[in-house]
Each structure stands twice: as structure tokens, then as C-alpha cells.
C-alpha positions in Angstrom: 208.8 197.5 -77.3 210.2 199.1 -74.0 209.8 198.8 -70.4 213.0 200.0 -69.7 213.3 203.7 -67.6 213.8 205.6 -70.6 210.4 206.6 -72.6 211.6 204.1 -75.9 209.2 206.9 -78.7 206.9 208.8 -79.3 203.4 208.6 -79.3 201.8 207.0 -82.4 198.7 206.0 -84.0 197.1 203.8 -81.2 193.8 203.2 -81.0 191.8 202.1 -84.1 188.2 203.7 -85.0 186.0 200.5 -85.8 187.4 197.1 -85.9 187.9 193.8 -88.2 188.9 190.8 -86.0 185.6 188.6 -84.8 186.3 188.9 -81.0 186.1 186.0 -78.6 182.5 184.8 -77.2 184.2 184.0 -73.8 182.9 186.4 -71.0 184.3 189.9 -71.0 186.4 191.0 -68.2 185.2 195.2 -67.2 188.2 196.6 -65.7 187.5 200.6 -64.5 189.7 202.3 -62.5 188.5 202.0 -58.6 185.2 200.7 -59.5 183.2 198.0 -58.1 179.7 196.1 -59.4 178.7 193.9 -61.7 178.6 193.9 -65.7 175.0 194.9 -67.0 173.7 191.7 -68.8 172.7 193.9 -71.6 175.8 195.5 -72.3 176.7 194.9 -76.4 179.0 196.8 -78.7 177.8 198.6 -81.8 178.5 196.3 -84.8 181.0 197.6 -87.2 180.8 197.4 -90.9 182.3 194.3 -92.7 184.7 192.3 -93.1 184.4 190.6 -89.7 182.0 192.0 -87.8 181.9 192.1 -84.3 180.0 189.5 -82.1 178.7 191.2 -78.9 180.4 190.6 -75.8 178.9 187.7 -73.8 177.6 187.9 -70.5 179.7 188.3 -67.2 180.8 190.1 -64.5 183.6 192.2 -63.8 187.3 192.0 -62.5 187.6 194.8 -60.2 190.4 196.2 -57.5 189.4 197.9 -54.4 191.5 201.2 -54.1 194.9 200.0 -52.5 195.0 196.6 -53.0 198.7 195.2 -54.1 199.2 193.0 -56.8 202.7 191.3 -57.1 202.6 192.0 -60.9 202.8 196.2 -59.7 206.6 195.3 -58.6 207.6 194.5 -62.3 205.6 197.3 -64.3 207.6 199.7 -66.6 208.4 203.0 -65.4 207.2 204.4 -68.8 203.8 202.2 -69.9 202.8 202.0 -72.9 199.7 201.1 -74.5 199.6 198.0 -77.2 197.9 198.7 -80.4 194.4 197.6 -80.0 190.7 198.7 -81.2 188.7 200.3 -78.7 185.1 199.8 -79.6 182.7 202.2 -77.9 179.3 200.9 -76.5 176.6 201.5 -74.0 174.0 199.5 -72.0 171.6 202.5 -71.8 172.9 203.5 -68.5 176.8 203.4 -68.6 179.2 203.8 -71.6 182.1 201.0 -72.6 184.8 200.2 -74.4 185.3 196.6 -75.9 188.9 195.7 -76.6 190.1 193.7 -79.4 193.4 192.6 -80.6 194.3 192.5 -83.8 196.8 189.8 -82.8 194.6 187.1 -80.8 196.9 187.8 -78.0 194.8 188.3 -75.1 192.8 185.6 -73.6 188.8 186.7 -73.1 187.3 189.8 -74.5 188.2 192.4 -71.8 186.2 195.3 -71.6 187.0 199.1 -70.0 184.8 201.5 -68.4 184.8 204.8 -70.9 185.7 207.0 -68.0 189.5 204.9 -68.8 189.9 206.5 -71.4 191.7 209.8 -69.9 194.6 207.4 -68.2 195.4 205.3 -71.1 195.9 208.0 -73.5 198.7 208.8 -70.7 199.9 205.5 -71.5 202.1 206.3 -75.0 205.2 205.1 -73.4 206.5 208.8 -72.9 204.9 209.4 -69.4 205.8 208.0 -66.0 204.1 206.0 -64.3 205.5 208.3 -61.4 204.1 211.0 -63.6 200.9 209.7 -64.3 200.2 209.0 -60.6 201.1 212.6 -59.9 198.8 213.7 -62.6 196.0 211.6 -61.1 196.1 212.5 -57.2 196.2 216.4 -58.3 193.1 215.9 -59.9 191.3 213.9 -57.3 192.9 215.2 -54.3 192.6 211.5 -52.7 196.2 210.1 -51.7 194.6 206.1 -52.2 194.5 206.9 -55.7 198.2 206.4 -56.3 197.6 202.5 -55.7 194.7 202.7 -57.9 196.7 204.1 -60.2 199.1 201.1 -60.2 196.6 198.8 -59.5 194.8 199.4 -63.0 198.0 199.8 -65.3 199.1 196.2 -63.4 195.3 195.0 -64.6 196.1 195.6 -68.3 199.9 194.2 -68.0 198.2 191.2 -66.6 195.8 191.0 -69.5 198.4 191.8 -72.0 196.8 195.3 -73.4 200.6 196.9 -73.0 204.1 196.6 -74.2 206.0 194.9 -71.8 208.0 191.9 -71.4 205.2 190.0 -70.1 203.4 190.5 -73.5 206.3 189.5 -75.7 206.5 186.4 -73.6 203.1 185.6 -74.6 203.0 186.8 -78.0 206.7 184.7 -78.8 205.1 181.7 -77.4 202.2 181.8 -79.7 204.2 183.1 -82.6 206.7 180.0 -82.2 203.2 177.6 -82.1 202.1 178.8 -85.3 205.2 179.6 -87.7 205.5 175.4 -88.3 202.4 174.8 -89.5 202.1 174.1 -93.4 198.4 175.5 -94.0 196.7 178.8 -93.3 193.0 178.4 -92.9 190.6 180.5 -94.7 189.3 183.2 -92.2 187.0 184.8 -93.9 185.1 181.7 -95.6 181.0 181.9 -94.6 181.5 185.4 -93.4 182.8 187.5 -96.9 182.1 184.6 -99.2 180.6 181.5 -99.0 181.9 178.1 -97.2 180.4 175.8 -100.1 182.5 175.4 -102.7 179.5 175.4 -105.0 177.9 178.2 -103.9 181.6 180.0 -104.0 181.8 179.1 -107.5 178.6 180.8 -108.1 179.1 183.8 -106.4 182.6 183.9 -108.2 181.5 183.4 -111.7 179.0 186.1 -111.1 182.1 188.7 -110.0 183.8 188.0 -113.4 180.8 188.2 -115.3 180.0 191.6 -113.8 184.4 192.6 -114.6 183.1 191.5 -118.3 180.4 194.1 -118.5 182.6 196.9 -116.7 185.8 195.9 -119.4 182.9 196.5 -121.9 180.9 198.8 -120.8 184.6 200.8 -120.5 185.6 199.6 -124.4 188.9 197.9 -122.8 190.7 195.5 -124.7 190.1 191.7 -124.0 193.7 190.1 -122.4 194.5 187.0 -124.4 194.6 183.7 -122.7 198.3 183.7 -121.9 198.4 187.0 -120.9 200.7 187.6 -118.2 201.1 191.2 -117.0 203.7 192.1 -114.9 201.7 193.5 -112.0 198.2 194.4 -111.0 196.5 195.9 -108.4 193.1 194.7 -107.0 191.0 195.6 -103.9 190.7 193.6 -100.9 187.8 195.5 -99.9 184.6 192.4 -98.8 184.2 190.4 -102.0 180.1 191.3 -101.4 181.1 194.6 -101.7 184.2 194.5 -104.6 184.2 191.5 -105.9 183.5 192.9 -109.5 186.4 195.0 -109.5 188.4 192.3 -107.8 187.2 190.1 -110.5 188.3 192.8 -112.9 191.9 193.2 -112.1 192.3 189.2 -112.8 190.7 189.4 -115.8 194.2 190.8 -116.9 195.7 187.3 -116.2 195.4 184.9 -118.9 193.1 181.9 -117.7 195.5 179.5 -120.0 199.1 180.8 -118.9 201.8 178.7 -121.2 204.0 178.4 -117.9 203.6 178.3 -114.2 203.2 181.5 -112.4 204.7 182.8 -109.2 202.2 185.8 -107.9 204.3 188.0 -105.4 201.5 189.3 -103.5 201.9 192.3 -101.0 199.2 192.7 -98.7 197.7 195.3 -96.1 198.5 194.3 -92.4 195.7 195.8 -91.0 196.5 194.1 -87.8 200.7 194.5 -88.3 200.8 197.9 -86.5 204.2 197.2 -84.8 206.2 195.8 -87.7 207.1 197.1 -91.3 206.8 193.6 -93.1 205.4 190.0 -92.1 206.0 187.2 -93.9 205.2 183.4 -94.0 205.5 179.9 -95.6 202.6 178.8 -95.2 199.9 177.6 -97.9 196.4 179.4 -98.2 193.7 177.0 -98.0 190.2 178.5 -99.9 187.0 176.7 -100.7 188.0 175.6 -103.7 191.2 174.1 -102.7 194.9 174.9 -101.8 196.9 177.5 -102.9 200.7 177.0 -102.4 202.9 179.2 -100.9 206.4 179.6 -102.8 208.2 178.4 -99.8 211.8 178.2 -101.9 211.2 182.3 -102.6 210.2 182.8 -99.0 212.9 181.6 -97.3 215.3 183.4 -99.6 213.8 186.6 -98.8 213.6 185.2 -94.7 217.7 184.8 -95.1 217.9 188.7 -96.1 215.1 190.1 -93.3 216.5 188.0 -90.9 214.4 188.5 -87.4 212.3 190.9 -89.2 210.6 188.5 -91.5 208.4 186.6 -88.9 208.2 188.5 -85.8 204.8 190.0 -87.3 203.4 186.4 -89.0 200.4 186.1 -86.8 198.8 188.9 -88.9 198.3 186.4 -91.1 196.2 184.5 -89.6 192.9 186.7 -89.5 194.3 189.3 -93.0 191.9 189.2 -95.4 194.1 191.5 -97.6 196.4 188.1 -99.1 192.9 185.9 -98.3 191.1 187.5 -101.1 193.9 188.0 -103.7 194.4 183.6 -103.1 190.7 183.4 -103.9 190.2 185.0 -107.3 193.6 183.9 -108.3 192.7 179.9 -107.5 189.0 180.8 -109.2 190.6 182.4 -112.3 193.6 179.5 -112.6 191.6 176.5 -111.4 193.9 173.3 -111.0 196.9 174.9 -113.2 200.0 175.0 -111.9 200.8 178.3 -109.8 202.1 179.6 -106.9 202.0 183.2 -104.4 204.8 184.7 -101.9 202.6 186.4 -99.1 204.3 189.2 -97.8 202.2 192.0 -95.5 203.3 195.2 -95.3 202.6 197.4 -92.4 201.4 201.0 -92.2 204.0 203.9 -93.2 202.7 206.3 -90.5 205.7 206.3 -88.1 208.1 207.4 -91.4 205.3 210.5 -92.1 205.5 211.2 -88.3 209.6 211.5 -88.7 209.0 213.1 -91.8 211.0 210.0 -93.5 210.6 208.4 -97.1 210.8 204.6 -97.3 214.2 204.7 -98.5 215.6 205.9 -95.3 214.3 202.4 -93.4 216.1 199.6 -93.7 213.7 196.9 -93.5 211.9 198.5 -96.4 214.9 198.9 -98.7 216.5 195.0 -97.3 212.5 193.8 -98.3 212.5 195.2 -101.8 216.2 194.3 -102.9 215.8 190.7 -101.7 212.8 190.4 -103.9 214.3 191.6 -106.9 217.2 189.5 -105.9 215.3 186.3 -105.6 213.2 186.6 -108.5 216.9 187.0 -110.3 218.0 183.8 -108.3 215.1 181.5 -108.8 213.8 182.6 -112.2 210.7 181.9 -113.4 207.3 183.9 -114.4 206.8 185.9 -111.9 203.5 188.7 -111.4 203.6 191.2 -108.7 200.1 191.7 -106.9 199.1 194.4 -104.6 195.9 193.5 -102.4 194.8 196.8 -101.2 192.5 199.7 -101.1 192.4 203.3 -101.2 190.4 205.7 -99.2 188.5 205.5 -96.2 186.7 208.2 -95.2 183.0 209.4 -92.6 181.8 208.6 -89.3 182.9 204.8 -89.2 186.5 206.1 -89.6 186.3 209.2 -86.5 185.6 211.8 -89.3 182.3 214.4 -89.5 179.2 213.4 -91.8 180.8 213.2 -95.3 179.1 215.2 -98.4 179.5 215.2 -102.4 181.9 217.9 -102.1 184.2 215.8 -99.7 183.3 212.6 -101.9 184.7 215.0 -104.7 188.0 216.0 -102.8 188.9 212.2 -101.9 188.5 211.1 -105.4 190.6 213.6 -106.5 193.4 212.8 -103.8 192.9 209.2 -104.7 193.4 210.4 -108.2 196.6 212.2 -107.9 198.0 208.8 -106.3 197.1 206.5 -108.5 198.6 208.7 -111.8 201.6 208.6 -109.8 201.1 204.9 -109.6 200.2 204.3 -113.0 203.7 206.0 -114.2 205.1 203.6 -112.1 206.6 206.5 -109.9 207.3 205.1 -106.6 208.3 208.0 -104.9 205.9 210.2 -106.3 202.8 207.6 -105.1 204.7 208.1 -101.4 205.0 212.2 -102.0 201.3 212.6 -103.3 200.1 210.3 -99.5 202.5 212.1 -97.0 201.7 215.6 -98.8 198.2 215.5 -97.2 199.8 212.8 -94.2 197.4 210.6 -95.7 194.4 212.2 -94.2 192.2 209.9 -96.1 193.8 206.9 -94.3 195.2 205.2 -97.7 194.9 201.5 -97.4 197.3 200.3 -99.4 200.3 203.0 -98.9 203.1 200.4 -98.4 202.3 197.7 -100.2 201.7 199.6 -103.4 205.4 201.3 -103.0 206.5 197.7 -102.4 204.7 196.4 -106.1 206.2 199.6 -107.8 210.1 199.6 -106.9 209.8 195.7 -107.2 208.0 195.0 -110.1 210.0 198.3 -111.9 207.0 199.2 -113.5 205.9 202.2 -116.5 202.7 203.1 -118.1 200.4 201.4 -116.7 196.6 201.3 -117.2 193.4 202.4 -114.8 190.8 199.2 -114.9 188.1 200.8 -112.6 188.2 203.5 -109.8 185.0 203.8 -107.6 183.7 204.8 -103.9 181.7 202.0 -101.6 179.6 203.8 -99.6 178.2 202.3 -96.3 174.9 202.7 -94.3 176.3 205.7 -92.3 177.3 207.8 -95.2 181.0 206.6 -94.7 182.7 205.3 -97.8 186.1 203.2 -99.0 187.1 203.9 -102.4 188.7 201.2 -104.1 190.3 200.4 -107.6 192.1 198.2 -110.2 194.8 198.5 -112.4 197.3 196.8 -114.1 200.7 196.9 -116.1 202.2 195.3 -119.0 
């Protein structure tokens, strides 16, 4: 983040088609450029698909700027705004068209919403045009000399309600960072929603996941894992549990249920909602349903020592990821009350590195992140099983892409594919080369942590459980799979 009067990069992948985080209930603020009214009392959002669907926004009126009215916080903006990473969700009351903002973080107070007609000035703000600029751009379209306040006015609006990058955000964000690193527990955010709240009913819908992996380890004449089986890595989805809980199930199925020693489960995650940082880390332990799962907090603070800042300035991406939530859950159903423990590390998206044309071994924080867990599983000993929580492609109208057909269905597959053989070799760099040679135009959701689980875990030969494509209502689809390795 920059607000000095330099542009600080490039533009990047901001704004997220469809969205994952439950918003807030509390009344939306509409904030549109020059415009004056009041909110329809109809206005909702168009639900996404799951995990966490969106809630529609609650009745309420809007905050709203006549053209030249000053705000003290226009004396402190940045000279080059830039937008925050948040998911615009498009939606219309039947007479105008809106935009709900969410963030990923739980940074902003309220559930803000933006006229559509927004859109044109904050895809100006990518932190590489002025605000001089910008006002320029503005007043040559609409010929009106008020509009430069306007102008100013608005961009102040969204510094106010923390939607850009600027010291005023990190402010906020540090102060709610610093409130949650201490605590011990990590509430289950996903209980009642993906899977059920009652650890009875849980159990049930759990047992029923492995008894489906059963028939698909079958049906597929795999070989049963003995009791104390302990690979040294596998690779499960953490697409919704309603939708791929079998092959969740499946993956764990490679894990003895009667392990002859206590087992440390390294588990990288997606940070869906870790768009600003490479790698997120915490000590806290994940609370399911079924009981507590504990955090290795000796292996975390090893790997904290090496990462330094890096290691929590992302952590509140815990707090709502699903991606670590899941793999908890059918490890703690599989192991019961035996002794085990996890290291949740997220890692985030490997976009800016394709955009610099970059591999993973020219960024520090990835190369510091994978020799300090090699080192601390050297240091610490132990049994250790490295877990990858992720998915693979995602793909049709709910991601911004045309109406999908076999054909395409066909090409994805075979992209996923080609990745996953590279995976299965244990070929680190060749999963990387066989994303960024398309610049993952499937949106892969699990490029970085995968390459984390195969230089760590130093794997070869490894074996395909299950590959298959979860289609949605609108024709979209997620393809997810598991594997594992000896």
C-alpha cells in the first residue's frame, strides 16, 4: 500500500466476480457520484453460489454529497488512489442498477453500496492515475467545472469508508489485526451454512462422505490404505462439503484412522480473501462441531521467526477461509479423539508473479516460507503429512466468462489434466509452467498452495484418487480433485 506521490504498481486483479464472505445486515450506505435520493426499499443483490452466500442488503437510505461540498478528509487523500481489493456484486431494484461491496477482510463497518454508473471512476482508481488526472479526465467529459469537487468528494467518501489503500485503512485494518492475533481459538465459520451445527447431524452427514469415498475407491479398484497409513502428502478439495464432501472424504481415506504415532498435518490453504499478501499464517486452534483441533503453535512460531512481518500481516483471512476449515473437519472426523495436530498456513494468489512474468523462486517470501518449513520439520521432528486444501478450475457465467459447452468442459479438464501430471511427478515447477502457460485462464484455485505441498513435502509418483467437474445452476462449473503420495 501507497499513498505517497508516486503511482506505488501497476494495476492488478481487483475486483472479484461473485463473492464468499456473508456480508453484514446493518443498513447499506449508496454512495454515487453527485447524486441525491433515497435507497429503493427493494433494492437486493443477486445471491451467489455457495460457500457463503450473500444475505441481501437491509433497508436504508443513502450517504450522499452535493456537488462542491468539502470534506476535511479531501486534504489528506493520496495523489495516486488506489482501489482495495473488494467484490463488487452487481444488483438492480427494477429501476436502477447497483453494486454491493464486500470485503473479504471484515474491514469496513456497514455494507456500503455504489451506484453502477461508479464503475467508470473507480476503475481509474488502480493507484497509477492522479487524482489531478482523474479530475481532468472527468470535467472533459462533463464540461461542468463543479465536477472537480465531486470528484474529490467521492474518492474522500470511499477513503472514509475504507474501500482504498491508504493510511487510514491500514490504521483500521492494524487495529483489528492486533485485536484478533491473541486469541487461542478460531471459530468455525462455516458450521450451519456448509455443514451442519449439530454435532450429530455432522457426524451423519460425515459418515455418509466416507461411505460414498468407499464406493468411488471401489468402484475405481484402488487399494485399501492400512490403518497406520501415513502418506506423505495429499491433496483434497475445499470446494462446499454439500457439494465435495465425497472426494474430500476420499483423499482422507489415505490416512490411516489408527496412526501408531501422533501426526502433525502441515496444511496450505487458498486465501481467497488474502489478495494483498503471499502467505498468512496463525496460532490459533480450529474449533469444529465435533471438537478442537490444535494448532501446532511450537511449528508456527518457528516458521513466524523466519517470515518475520510477513507471517501475520494477512491473519484475518483466517477468520472467514473455509479452505483450512474443511481440511480441520474431515481430519478431526477421520482421527476422532487421537492425538494430532495441523500448521495453517494460507497462501495467496500467484497472479502478480504471472503479471511480471516471475516464477516463485524469484520472491522471497515464497522461497523464506518453504525453506523454513522444511527447516522446522528438520528441527522439531516428528510425523509430519503435508495437506493441500484447494481446488482446481473455475469456469462460466458466475466467474465473468460466456455460457460454457462440452467442448469447453473438454478443454478445462484437459488443462486441469496437464497440471495435475505435473503434480503427481511431484514437479513443482512444471505444475507452475503448465498454469502461467495459459496465465491460468481457468482461475486455478489452488496454484500456490499446491507449489508450496510439492517443494515442501519433496514429493515423486504420486497417485490420482478422483478428478471431476461441479457444475452449478447457471451452467458454470469448479472442477475439483484428490490425490495423494506415498
Amino acid at each position: 500500500m501507497s499513498s505517497s506521490s508516486q503511482p506505488p504498481r501497476p494495476s492488478s486483479r481487483l475486483i472479484i466476480p461473485g463473492a464468499d464472505p456473508e456480508p453484514s445486515t446493518e443498513t447499506p450506505r449508496i454512495i454515487t457520484p453527485g447524486d441525491s435520493g433515497n435507497a429503493p426499499a427493494s433494492a437486493r443483490p443477486e445471491a451467489p453460489a455457495d460457500p457463503g452466500e450473500l444475505t441481501p442488503p437491509a433497508r436504508g437510505s443513502r450517504i450522499v454529497l452535493p456537488p462542491g461540498v468539502g470534506r476535511e478528509a479531501a486534504r489528506d487523500l493520496p495523489e495516486y488512489p488506489r482501489l482495495r481489493p473488494l467484490v463488487l456484486v452487481p444488483f438492480s431494484d427494477g429501476q436502477r442498477e447497483y453494486l454491493l461491496v464486500n470485503d473479504p477482510l471484515g474491514v469496513i463497518p456497514g455494507q456500503p453500496v455504489l451506484g453502477l454508473e461508479s464503475v467508470a471512476m473507480l476503475q481509474l482508481l488502480d493507484g497509477t492515475t492522479s487524482l489531478t488526472d482523474l479530475t481532468a479526465a472527468v470535467m472533459r467529459e462533463s464540461k461542468d467545472l463543479r465536477v472537480a469537487n465531486v470528484v474529490r468528494d467521492f474518492v474522500a467518501q470511499l477513503d472514509e469508508l475504507l474501500m482504498l489503500e491508504t493510511p487510514r485503512f491500514e490504521t483500521a485494518y492494524g487495529a483489528l489485526r492486533d485485536a484478533y492475533h491473541p486469541l487461542e481459538i478460531r471459530p468455525a465459520a462455516l458450521e450451519g451454512r456448509s455443514y451442519p451445527a449439530e454435532p450429530e447431524a455432522l457426524q451423519a452427514f460425515l459418515d455418509a462422505h466416507v461411505a460414498g469415498a468407499e464406493k468411488m475407491r471401489a468402484d475405481a479398484n484402488q487399494p485399501i490404505a492400512s490403518p497406520t497409513a501415513r502418506p506423505r502428502a495429499v491433496l483434497a478439495p475445499h470446494l462446499d462439503p454439500r457439494r465435495a464432501g465425497t472426494t474430500i472424504a476420499r483423499a482422507y481415506l489415505e490416512v490411516g484412522d489408527r496412526p501408531t504415532e501422533p501426526l502433525r498435518f502441515v496444511v496450505f490453504g487458498t486465501g481467497h480473501s488474502l489478495l494483498g499478501d503471499l502467505v498468512a499464517l496463525t496460532r490459533k486452534h480450529f474449533e469444529t462441531p465435533l471438537g478442537k483441533v490444535t494448532c501446532d503453535t511450537a511449528f508456527v512460531d518457528k516458521i513466524a521467526d523466519r517470515l518475520g512481518e510477513a507471517a501475520y500481516h494477512g491473519e484475518l483471512a483466517h477468520r472467514e477461509e473455509h479452505s483450512i476449515e474443511f481440511q480441520a473437519l474431515y481430519l478431526k472426523h477421520r482421527l476422532g479423539d487421537l492425538p494430532f495436530t495441523i500448521v495453517p498456513i494460507l497462501c495467496g494468489g500467484f497472479h502478480q508473479l504471472l503479471d511480471e512474468q516471475r516464477t516463485p523462486r524469484e520472491d522471497l517470501t515464497i522461497e523464506t516460507l518453504i525453506d523454513a518449513v522444511r527447516e522446522t520439520v528438520k528441527a522439531l521432528g516428528g510425523a509430519t503429512v503435508y495437506v493441500a486444501g484447494v481446488d482446481f478450475s473455475h469456469v462460466g457465467a458466475r466467474f465473468g466468462d460466456p455460457r460454457i459447452d462440452e467442448r469447453v468442459k473438454q478443454e478445462v479438464e484437459a488443462k486441469d489434466r496437464d497440471a495435475i501430471e505435473a503434480a503427481r511427478r511431484g514437479d513443482a515447477e512444471a505444475w507452475f509452467q503448465s498454469i502461467a502457460a495459459h496465465d491460468d485462464s481457468t482461475r486455478i484455485c489452488g496454484f500456490a498452495p499446491t507449489y508450496a505441498l510439492l517443494r515442501c513435502a519433496d514429493v515423486r509418483d504420486g497417485r490420482l484418487l478422483h478428478y471431476e467437474q461441479s457444475d452449478e445452476a447457471d451452467g458454470s462449473t469448479v472442477s475439483v480433485a484428490a490425490m495423494a503420495w506415498e
